[in-house]
C-alpha positions in Angstrom: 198.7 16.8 24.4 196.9 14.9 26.9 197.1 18.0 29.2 195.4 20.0 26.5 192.6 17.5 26.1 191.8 17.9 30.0 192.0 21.6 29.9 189.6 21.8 26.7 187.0 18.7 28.3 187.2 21.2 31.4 186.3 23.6 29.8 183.6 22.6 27.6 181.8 21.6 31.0 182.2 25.0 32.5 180.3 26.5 29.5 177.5 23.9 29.4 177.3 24.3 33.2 176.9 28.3 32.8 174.5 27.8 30.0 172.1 25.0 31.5 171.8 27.5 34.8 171.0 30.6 33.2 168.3 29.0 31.2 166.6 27.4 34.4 166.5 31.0 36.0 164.3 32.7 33.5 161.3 34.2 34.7 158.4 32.1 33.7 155.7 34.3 35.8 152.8 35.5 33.6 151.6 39.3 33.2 147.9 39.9 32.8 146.5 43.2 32.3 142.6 43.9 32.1 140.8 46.8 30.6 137.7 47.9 31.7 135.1 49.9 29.9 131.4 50.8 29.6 128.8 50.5 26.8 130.2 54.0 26.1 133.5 53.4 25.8 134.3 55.4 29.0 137.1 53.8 31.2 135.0 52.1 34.2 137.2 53.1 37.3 137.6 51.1 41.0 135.7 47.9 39.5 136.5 44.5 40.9 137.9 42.2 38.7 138.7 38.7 39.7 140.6 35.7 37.6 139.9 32.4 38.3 140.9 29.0 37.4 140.4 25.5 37.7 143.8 23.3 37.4 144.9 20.3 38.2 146.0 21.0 41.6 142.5 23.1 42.5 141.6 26.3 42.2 143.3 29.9 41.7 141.6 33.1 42.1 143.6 36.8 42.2 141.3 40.0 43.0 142.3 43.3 41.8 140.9 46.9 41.2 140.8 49.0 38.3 142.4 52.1 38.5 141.5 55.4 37.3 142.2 54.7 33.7 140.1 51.3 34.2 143.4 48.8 33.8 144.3 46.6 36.7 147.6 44.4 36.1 148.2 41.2 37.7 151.1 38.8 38.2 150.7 34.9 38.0 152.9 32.5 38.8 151.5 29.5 37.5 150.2 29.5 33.5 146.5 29.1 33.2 143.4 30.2 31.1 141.7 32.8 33.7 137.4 33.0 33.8 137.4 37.2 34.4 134.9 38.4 36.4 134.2 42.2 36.9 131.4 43.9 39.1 131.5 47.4 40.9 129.7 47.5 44.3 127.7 51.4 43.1 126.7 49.4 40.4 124.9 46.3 41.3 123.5 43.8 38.8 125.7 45.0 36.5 128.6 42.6 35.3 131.5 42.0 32.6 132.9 39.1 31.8 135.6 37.1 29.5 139.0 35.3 29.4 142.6 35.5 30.1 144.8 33.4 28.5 148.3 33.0 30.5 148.5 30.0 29.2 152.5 29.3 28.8 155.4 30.5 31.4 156.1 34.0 30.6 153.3 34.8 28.5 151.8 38.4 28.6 148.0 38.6 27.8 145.6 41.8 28.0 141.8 42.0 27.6 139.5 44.3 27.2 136.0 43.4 29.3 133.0 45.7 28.5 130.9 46.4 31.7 127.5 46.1 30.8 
């Protein structure tokens, strides 16, 4: 009996072992994706778009480029509330602006910004 008691206690700590390690390896990096567009509606291609944000520990920016259907993705490793920024160097003094929210590990956000 006492044998048995062993084996199950054993046993039980394998499983929460296997249980507390596969929850501590989930990928908590956050997916953005930003859509540009004009006034028009039209797909605003090869704009800059930059995310920043102000934590704790100081600031984080990432740059990216829309592509040719105006999307640009980006992957963040720590969760924040993005300021987005987009300008296009052909177009100057023109600007679009809003907010990401990647706000818990894991999250996916996207965002339309209108280019105006």
């Amino acid at each position: 009996m006492l044998k048995f008691s062993a084996f199950s206690f054993i046993l039980l700590l394998l499983c929460t072992a296997v249980g507390t390690t596969s929850s501590c390896n989930k990928d908590k990096t956050c997916h953005g994706k930003v859509h540009v567009k004009d006034t028009a509606g039209v797909a605003v291609t090869y704009a800059d778009v930059k995310l920043d944000a102000k934590p704790v520990q100081g600031q984080v920016a990432y740059d990216g480029v829309t592509d040719g259907n105006g999307d640009v993705s980006f992957e963040v490793k720590l969760p924040g509330i993005f300021d987005v920024t987009v300008t296009k160097k052909s177009l100057p003094g023109r600007i679009g602006t809003g907010i990401l929210r990647l706000d818990e590990p894991g999250k996916k956000d996207n965002i339309t910004i209108i280019f105006k």
